[in-house]
C-alpha positions as semicolon CSV with decimal commas, in nm:
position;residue;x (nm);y (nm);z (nm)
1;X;21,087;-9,104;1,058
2;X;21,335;-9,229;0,755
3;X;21,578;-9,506;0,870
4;X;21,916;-9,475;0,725
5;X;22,249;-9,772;0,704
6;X;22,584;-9,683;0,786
7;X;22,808;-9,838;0,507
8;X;23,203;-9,822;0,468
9;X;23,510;-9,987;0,533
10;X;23,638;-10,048;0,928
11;X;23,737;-9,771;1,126
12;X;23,622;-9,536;0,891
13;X;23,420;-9,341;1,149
14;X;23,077;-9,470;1,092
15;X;23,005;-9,488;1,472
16;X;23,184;-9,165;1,553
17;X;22,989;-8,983;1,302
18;X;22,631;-9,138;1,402
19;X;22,738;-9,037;1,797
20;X;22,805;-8,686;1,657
21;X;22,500;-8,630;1,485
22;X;22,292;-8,813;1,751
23;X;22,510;-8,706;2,059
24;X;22,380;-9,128;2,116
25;X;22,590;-9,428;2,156
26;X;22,551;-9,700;1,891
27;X;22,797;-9,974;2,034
28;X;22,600;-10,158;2,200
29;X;22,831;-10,382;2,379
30;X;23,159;-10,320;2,588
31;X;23,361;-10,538;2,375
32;X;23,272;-10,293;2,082
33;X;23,383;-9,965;2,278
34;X;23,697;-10,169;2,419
35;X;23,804;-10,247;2,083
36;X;23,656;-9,935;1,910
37;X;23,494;-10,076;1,653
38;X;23,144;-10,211;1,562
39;X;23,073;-10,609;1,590
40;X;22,716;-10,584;1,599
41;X;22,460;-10,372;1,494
42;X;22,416;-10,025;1,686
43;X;22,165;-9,832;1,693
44;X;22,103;-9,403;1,704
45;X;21,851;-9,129;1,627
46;X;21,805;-8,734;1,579
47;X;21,608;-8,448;1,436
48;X;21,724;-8,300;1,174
49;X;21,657;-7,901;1,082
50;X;21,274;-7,958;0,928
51;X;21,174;-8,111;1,215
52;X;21,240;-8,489;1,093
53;X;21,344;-8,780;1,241
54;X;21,597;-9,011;1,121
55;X;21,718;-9,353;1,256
56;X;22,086;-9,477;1,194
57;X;22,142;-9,868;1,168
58;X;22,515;-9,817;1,243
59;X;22,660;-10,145;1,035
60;X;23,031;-10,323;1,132
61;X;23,271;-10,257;0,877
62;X;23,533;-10,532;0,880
63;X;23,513;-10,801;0,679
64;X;23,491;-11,055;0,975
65;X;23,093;-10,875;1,059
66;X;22,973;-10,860;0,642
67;X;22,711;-11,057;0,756
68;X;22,592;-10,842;1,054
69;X;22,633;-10,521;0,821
70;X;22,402;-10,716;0,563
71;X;22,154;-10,755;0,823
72;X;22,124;-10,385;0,882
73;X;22,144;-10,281;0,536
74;X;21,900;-10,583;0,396
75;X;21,571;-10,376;0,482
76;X;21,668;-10,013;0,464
77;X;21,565;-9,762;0,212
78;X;21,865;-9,567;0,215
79;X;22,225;-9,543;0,298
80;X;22,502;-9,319;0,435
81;X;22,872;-9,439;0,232
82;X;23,130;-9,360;0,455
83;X;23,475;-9,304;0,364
84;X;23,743;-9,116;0,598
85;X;24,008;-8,855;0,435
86;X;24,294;-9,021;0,542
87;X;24,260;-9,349;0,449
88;X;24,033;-9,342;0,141
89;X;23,908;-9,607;-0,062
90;X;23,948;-9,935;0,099
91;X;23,830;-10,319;0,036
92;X;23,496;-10,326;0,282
93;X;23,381;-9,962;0,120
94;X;23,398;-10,170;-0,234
95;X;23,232;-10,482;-0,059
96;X;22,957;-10,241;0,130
97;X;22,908;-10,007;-0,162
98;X;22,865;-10,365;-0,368
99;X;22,610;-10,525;-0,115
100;X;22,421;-10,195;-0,166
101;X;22,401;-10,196;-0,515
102;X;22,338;-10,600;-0,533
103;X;21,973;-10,491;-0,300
104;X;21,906;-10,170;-0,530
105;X;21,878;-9,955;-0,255
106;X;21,914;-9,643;-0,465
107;X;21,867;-9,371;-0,173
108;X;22,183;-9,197;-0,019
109;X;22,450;-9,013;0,065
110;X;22,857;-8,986;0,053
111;X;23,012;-8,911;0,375
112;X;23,380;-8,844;0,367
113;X;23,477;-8,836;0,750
114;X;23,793;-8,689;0,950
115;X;23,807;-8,371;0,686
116;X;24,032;-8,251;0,991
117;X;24,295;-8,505;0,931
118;X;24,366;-8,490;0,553
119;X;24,227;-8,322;0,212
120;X;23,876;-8,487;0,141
121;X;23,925;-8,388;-0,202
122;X;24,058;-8,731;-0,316
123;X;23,825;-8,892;-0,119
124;X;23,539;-8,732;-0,256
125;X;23,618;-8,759;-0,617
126;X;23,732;-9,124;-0,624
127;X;23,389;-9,189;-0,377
128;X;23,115;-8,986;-0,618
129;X;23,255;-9,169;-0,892
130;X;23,212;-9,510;-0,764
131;X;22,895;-9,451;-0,581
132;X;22,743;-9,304;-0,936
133;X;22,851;-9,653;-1,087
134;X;22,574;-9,805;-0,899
135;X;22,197;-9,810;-0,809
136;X;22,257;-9,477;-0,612
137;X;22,357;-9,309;-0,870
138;X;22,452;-8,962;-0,826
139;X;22,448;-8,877;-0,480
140;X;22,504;-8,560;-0,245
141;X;22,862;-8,565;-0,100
142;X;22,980;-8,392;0,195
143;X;23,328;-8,423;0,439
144;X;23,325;-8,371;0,761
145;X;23,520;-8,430;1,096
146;X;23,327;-8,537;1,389
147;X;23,576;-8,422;1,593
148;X;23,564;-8,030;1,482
149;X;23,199;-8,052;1,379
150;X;23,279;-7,910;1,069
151;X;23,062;-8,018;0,773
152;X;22,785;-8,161;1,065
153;X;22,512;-7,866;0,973
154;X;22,552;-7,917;0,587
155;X;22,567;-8,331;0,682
156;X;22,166;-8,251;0,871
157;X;22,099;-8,028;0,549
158;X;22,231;-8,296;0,346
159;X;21,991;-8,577;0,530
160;X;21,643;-8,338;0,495
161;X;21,715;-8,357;0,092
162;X;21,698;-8,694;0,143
163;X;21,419;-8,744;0,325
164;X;21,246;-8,559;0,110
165;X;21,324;-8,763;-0,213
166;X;21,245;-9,108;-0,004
167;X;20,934;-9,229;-0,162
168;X;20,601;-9,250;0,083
169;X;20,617;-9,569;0,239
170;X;20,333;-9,851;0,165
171;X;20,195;-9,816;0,549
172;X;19,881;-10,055;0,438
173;X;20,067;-10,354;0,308
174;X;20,107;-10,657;0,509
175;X;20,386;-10,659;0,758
176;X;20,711;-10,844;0,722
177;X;20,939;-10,760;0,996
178;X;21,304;-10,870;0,950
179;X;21,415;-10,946;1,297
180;X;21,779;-10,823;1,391
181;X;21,811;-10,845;1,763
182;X;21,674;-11,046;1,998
183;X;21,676;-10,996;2,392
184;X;21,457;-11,016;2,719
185;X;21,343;-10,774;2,920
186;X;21,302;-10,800;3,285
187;X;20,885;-10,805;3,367
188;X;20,854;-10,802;3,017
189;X;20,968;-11,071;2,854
190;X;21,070;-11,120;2,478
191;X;21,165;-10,817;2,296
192;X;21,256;-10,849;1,938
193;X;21,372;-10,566;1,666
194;X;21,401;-10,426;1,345
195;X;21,293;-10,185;1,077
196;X;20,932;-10,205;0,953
197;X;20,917;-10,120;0,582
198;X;20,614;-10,110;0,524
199;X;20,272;-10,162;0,682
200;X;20,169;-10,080;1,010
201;X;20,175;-10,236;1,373
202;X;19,954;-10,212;1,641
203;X;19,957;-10,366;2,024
204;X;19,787;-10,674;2,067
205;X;19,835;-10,730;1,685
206;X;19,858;-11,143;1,585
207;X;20,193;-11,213;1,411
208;X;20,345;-11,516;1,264
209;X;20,700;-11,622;1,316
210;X;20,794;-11,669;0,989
211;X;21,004;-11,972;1,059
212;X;20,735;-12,197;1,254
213;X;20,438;-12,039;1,169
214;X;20,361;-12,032;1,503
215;X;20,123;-11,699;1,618
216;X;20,234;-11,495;1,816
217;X;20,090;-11,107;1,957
218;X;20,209;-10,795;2,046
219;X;20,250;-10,699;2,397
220;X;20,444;-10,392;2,355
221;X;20,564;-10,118;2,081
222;X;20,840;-9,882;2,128
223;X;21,023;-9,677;1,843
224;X;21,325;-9,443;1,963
225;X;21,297;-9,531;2,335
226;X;20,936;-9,428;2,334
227;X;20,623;-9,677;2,402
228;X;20,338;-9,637;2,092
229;X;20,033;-9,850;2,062
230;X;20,045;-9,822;1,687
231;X;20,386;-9,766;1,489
232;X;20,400;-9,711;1,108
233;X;20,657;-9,753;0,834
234;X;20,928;-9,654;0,810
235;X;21,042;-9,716;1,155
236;X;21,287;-9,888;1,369
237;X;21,078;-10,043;1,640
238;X;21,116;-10,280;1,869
239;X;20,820;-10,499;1,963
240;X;20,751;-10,718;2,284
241;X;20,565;-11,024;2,216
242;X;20,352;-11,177;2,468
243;X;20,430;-11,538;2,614
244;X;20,691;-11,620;2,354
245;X;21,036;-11,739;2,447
246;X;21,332;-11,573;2,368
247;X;21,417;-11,897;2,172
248;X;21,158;-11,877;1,938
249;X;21,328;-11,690;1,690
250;X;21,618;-11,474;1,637
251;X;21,830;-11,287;1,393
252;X;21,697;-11,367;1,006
253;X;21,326;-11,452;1,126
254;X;21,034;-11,263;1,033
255;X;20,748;-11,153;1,168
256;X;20,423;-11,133;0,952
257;X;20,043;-11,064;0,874
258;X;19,937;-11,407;0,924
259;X;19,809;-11,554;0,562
260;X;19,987;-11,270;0,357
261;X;20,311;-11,446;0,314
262;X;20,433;-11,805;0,197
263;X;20,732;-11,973;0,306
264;X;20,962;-12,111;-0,007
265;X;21,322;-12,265;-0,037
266;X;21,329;-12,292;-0,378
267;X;21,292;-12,016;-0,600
268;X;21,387;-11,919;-0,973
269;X;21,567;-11,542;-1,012
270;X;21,730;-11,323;-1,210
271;X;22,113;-11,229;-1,122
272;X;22,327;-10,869;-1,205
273;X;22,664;-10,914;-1,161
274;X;22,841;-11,220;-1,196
275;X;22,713;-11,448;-1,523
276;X;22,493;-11,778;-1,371
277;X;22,803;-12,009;-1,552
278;X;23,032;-11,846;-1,347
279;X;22,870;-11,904;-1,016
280;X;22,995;-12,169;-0,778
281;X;22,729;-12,448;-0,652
282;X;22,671;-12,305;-0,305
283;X;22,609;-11,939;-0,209
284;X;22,502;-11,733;0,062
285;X;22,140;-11,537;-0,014
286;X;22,132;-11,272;0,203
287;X;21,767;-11,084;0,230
288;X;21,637;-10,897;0,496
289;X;21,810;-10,980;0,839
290;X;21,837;-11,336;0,690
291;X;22,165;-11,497;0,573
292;X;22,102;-11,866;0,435
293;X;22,309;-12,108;0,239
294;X;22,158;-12,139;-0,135
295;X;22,243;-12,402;-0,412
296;X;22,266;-12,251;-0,757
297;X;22,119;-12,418;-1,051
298;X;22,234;-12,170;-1,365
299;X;21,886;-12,180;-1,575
300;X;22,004;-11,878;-1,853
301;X;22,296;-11,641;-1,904
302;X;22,110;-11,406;-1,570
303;X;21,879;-11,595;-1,437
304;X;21,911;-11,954;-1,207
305;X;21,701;-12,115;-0,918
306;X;21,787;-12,114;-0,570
307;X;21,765;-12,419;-0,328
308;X;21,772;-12,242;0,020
309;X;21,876;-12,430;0,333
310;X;21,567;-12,339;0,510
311;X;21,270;-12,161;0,370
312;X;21,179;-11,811;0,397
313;X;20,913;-11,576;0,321
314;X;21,008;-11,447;0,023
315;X;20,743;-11,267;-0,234
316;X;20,802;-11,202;-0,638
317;X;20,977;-10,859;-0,673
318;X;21,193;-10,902;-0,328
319;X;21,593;-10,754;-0,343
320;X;21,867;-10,977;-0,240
321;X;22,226;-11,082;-0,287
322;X;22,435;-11,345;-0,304
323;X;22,799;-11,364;-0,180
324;X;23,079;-11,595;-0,159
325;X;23,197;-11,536;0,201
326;X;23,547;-11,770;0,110
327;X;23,672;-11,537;-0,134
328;X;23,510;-11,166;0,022
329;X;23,335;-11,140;-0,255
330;X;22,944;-10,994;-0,351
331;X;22,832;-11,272;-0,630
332;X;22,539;-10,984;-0,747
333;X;22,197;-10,857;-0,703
334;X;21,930;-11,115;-0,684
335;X;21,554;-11,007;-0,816
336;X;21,323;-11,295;-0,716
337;X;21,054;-11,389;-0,991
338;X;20,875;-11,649;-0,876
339;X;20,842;-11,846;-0,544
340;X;20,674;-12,149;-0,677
341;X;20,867;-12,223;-0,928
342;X;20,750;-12,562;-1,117
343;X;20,985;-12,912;-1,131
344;X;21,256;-12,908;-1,396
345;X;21,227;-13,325;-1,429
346;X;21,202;-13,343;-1,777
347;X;21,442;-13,330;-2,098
348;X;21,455;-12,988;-2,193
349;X;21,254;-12,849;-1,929
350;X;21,560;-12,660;-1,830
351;X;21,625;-12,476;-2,115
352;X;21,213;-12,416;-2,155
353;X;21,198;-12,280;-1,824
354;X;21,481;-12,024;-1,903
355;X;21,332;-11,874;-2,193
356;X;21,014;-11,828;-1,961
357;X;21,240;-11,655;-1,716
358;X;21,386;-11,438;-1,971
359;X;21,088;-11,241;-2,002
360;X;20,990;-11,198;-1,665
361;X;21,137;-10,842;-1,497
362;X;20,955;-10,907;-1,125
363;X;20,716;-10,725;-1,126
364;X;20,392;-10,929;-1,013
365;X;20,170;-10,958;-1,287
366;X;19,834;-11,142;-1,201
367;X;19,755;-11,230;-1,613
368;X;20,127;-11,330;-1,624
369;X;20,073;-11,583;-1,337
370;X;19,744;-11,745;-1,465
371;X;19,900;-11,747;-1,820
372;X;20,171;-12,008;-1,649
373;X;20,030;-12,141;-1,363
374;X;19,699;-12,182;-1,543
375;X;19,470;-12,252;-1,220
376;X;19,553;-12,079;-0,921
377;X;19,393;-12,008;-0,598
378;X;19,389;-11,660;-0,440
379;X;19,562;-11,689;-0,143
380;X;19,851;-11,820;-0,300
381;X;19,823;-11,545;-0,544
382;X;19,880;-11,318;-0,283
383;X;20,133;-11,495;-0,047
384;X;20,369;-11,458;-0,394
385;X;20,296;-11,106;-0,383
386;X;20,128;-11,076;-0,662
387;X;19,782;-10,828;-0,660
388;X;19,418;-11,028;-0,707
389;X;19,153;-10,826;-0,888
390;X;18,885;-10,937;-1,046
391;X;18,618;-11,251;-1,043
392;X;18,733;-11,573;-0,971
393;X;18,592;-11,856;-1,166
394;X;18,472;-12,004;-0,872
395;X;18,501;-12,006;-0,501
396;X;18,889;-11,839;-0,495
397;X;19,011;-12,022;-0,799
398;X;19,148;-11,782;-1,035
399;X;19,220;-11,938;-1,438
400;X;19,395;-11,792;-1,730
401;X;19,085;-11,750;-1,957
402;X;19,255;-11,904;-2,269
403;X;19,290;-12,215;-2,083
404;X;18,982;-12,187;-1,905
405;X;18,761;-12,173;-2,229
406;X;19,035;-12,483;-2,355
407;X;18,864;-12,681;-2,046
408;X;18,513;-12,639;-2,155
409;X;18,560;-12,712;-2,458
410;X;18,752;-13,047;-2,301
411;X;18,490;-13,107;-2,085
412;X;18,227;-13,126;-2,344
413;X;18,413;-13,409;-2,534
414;X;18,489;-13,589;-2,232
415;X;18,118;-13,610;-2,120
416;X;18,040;-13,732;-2,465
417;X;18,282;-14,011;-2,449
418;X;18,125;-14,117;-2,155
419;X;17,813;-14,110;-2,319
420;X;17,921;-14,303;-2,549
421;X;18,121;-14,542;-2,352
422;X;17,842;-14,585;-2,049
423;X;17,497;-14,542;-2,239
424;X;17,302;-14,614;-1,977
425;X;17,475;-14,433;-1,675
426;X;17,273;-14,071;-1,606
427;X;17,598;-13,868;-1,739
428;X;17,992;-13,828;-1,655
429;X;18,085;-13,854;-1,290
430;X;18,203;-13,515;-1,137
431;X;18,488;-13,670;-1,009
432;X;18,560;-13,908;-1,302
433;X;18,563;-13,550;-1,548
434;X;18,767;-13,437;-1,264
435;X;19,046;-13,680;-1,281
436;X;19,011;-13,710;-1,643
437;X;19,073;-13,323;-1,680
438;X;19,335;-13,332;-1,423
439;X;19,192;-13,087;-1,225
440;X;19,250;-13,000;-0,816
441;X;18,904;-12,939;-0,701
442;X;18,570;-13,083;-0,822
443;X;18,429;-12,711;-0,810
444;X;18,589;-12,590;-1,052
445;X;18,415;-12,915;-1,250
446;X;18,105;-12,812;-1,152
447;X;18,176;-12,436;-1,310
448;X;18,251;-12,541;-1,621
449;X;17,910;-12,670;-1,702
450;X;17,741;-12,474;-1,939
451;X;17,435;-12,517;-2,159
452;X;17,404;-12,757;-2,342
453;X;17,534;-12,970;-2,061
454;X;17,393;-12,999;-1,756
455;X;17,482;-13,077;-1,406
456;X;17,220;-13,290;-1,148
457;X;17,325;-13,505;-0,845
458;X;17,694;-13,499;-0,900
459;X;17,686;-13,615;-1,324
460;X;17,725;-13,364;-1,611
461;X;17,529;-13,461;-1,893
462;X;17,468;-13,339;-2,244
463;X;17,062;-13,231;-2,414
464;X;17,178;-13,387;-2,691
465;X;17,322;-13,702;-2,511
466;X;16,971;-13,774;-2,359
467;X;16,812;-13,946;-2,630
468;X;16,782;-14,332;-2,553
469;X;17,042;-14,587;-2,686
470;X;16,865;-14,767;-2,987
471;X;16,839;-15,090;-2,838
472;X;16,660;-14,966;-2,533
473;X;16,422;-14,729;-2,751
474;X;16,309;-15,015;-2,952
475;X;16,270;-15,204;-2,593
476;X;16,013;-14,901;-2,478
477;X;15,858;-14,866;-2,856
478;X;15,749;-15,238;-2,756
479;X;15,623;-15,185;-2,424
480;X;15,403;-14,903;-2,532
481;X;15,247;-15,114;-2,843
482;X;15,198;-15,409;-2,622
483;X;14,992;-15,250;-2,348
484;X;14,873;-14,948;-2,613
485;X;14,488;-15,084;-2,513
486;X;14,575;-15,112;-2,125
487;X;14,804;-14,831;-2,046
488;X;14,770;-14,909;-1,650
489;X;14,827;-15,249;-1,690
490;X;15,225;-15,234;-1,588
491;X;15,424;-15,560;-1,689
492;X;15,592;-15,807;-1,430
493;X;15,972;-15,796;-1,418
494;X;15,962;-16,127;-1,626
495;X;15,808;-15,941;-1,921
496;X;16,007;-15,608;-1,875
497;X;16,344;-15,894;-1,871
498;X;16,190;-16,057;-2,204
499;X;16,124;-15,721;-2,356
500;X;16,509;-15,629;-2,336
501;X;16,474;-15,398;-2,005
502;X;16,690;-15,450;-1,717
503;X;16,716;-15,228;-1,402
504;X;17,007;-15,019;-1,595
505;X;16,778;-15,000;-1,930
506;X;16,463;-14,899;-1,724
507;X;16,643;-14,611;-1,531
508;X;16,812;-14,451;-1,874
509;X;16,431;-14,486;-2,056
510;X;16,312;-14,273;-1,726
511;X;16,579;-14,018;-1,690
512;X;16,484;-13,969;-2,079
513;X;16,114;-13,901;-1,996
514;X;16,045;-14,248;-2,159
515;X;15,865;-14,403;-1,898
516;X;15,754;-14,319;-1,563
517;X;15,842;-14,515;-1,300
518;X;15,607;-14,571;-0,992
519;X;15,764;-14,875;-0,794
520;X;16,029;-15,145;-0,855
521;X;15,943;-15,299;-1,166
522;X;15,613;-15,081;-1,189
523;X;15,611;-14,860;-1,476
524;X;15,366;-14,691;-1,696
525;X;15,394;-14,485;-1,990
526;X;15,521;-14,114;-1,885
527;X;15,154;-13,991;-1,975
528;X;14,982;-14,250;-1,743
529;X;14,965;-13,957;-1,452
530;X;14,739;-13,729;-1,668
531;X;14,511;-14,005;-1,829
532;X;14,461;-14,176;-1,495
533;X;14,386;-13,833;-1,317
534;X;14,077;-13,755;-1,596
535;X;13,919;-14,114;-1,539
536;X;13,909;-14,074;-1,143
537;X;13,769;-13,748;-1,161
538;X;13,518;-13,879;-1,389
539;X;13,434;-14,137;-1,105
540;X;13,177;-14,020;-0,797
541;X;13,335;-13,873;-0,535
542;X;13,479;-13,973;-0,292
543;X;13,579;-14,290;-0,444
544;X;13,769;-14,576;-0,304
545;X;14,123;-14,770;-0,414
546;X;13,897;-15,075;-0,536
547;X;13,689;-14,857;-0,771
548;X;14,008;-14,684;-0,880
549;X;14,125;-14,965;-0,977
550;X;13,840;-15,126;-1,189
551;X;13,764;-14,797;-1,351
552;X;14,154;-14,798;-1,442
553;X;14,198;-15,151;-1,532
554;X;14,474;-15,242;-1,310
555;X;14,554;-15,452;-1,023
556;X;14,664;-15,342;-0,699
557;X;15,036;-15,328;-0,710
558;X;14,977;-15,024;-0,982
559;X;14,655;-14,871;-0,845
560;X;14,858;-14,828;-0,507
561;X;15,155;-14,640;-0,569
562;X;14,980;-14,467;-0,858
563;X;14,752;-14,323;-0,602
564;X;14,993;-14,246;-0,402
565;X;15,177;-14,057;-0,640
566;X;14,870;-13,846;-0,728
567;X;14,806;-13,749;-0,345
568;X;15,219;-13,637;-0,360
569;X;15,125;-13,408;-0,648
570;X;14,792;-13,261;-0,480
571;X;14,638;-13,370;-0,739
572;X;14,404;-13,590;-0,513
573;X;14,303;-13,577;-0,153
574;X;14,284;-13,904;0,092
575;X;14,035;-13,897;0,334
576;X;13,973;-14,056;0,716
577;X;13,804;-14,331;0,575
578;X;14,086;-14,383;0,302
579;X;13,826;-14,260;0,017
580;X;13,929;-14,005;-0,159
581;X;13,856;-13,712;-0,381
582;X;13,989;-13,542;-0,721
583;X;14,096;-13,170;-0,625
584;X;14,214;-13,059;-0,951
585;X;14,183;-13,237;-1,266
């Protein structure tokens, strides 16, 4: 199936053409047939001579329903100009044929109607020559008079060539459907539809209503009156959700692959058409079904940011267009590039900001978006649209790599400083190196550690940071000489206090391997282990804490936890009796 807009000025034939192709009625409500003309959207299908299907969204033409035909047109791939014989060129086939061009849809065809009631000939020529002015370019033009049926076979040929230049639609992306209608079925409950782009849908399918974020699922499929369990773009379909009230969203809403889209009201683009000076301050931004006010902040000469009335789930690359509905008038073509767009609260940042814009087409560009956002995470990667490849630096936290090699180096100095600022403290704080780096997640801390610095029980130290403040090395140099002839004889806390080592000075000599620490105030040199190991085992075995202690010249409160420390290692075995024996020396 291909899924084709109806486009042209009011009373043009739009709906009389569709019906003749289709032999289907698009007017969907009385009022329409009473007044014969369309109000809403309509909707119609054939087969066309190769066997393929195509769907008409059948789009008002007066000016009174732009916003309805925008809503039809907004996610369509291609469209069918209409223009009838007798009348000609008219104000709504220069504000449709506008709208069209402002959303690049650059698929079509020209349809000059009612061939029966005056020369086409004028109508064709002035119609190819404004249609090639635009992003359909040159186009196939044919007349015809639904009421004769002449021109109807060549109109089907016509459609085929078309189909055939559509390009293949991207049936594994995520889903974003535009809703256009919204209604209740009897036994069946909420029914909501529109045309799927791209992607693929599927019963019993979870969804997200764009506007709440609430999920939702998929009770029901039909495309073309007929039930499907799985539909594919391109298609019109119309999907029944299950337990969802006919409240929950309407005309402009979405629905979506849960976690594949964001929801923004602010967003930076670029404009064809009118210049960004020119603009007034408020806007509508019509995109997809959707129609929402938008204040306009000029930025350059093309480009400007968009605050949107309520937010919408917009990606980088997305089509729109913005019109002033007081004066009639399309303002131009709106390319979005970027949906997280940073604050503009500084002097200048305005003018910096456009010259980033300036060289941005939309297009998402993954080393683009880490070279300005710096640190991003994945998922917001993708709900901007933009493709993730590659390895993250850690967890799902992408980073330019300029700026990423800019933070080691960073980190480096700021673990120094703290060195140098907290001498005794085992290394920088994860979180402290966090803040001071400005950073969002104490991971990506953590992965920035590389030789020489190293990272144990949440600090970041350097090799070359571990040797011993002076002060505190003289302190141990004068432990060690003191007690050079009785190694095992620890000092009291009095003596260690005297000798110039507190608590804080006694853990930074033992993180440095310059003492070993058995107890509270109970250390030894950091060879004690070794030396006291070869005297027991020199001892009979099994041999008992007293005679430990006499044959190492200590007192209790050392023999004790030095023992102790020993049967940790393996090095020595305690027995029933409490004796106990050297295993390995």
């Amino acid at each position: 199936m291909f899924v084709v807009a109806t486009a042209g000025h009011v009373d043009h034939g739009k709906s009389t053409l569709v019906r003749a192709l289709t032999g289907m009625e698009p007017d969907r409500w009385a009022e329409e047939r009473r007044r014969g003309m369309t109000i809403d959207l309509g909707f119609a299908w054939t087969t066309l001579p190769t066997g393929a299907t195509v769907a008409f969204v059948d789009v008002p033409g007066h000016e009174r329903f732009v916003p309805n035909m925008l809503a039809g047109v907004g996610p369509v791939p291609a469209a069918l100009v209409v223009v009838a014989a007798d009348e000609g060129w008219m104000p709504q086939s220069t504000e449709h044929l506008a709208a069209l061009d402002a959303l690049g849809v650059a698929y079509g065809l020209l349809v000059v109607t009612r061939a029966d009631l005056a020369d086409p000939g004028p109508a064709l020529a002035t119609g190819r020559q404004r249609v090639a002015a635009t992003s359909l370019g040159t186009v196939d033009a044919v007349a015809v008079s639904a009421v004769t049926g002449a021109g109807l076979p060549e109109l089907r040929t016509a459609l085929d060539r078309l189909a055939a230049r559509l390009p293949a639609p991207a049936v594994d992306a995520p889903v974003r459907l535009w809703v256009d209608r919204t209604f209740t079925v009897r036994g069946s409950g909420t029914v909501v539809t529109g045309t799927l782009g791209a992607g693929r849908l599927r019963v019993d399918d979870e969804l997200e209503i764009a506007g709440t974020g609430e999920p939702v699922r998929v009770r029901g499929l039909h495309s073309l009156g007929v039930a499907h369990a799985e539909v594919a773009a391109v298609a019109r379909v119309a999907v029944n959700l299950r337990g969802t009230p006919r409240d929950a969203l309407g005309r402009g809403d979405a629905l979506l692959t849960p976690g594949r889209f964001g929801r923004t009201d602010l967003l930076d683009v670029r404009l064809a058409g009118d210049p960004a000076a020119d603009l007034p301050a408020t806007l509508m931004l019509h995109v997809g079904s959707a129609a929402v006010a938008a204040r306009v902040r000029p930025l350059g000469p093309d480009t400007a940011r968009l605050r949107l009335a309520r937010p919408l789930p917009l990606l980088v690359g997305d089509r729109a267009l913005l019109r002033d509905p007081g004066r009639h008038h399309v303002a131009g073509g709106v390319t979005v590039l970027d949906v997280a767009p940073p604050p503009l609260s500084r002097r200048g940042a305005a003018a910096a900001r456009a010259t980033v814009l300036s060289l941005l087409d939309g297009r998402p560009d993954l080393p683009g978006e880490l070279r300005r956002r710096r640190l991003v995470r994945a998922g917001d990667l993708t709900r901007m649209g933009v493709p993730v490849h590659g390895r993250p630096v850690t967890g799902d936290w992408y980073a330019d790599p300029d700026h990423w090699r800019d933070l080691g180096d960073r980190l480096a100095r700021e673990v120094a400083r703290h060195a140098g600022a907290h001498p005794l403290e085992p290394g920088a704080p994860v979180e402290v190196l966090r803040q001071r780096l400005d950073l969002p997640d104490r991971a990506l801390v953590e992965a920035l550690v590389r030789p020489p610095l190293r990272l144990h029980a949440g600090r970041v130290t350097a090799t070359a940071g571990d040797a011993l403040p002076e002060p505190v090395a003289r302190a141990v140099a004068r432990l060690r000489a003191a007690y050079a002839e009785q190694p095992f004889r620890a000092p009291e806390a009095a003596h260690l206090a005297d000798l110039g080592l507190g608590p804080r000075e006694i853990g930074a000599a033992v993180r440095a391997g310059a003492l070993l620490k058995l107890a509270d105030n109970v250390v030894l040199p950091p060879g004690a282990v070794d030396d006291a190991l070869r005297v027991l085992a020199a001892l009979p075995q099994p041999f008992t804490l007293s005679a430990a202690r006499q044959a190492l010249g200590t007192t209790r409160r050392v023999a004790v936890p030095l023992l102790e420390l020993l049967d940790r290692r393996g090095a020595t075995r305690r027995l029933p009796d409490d004796a106990r024996v050297v295993v390995r020396s």
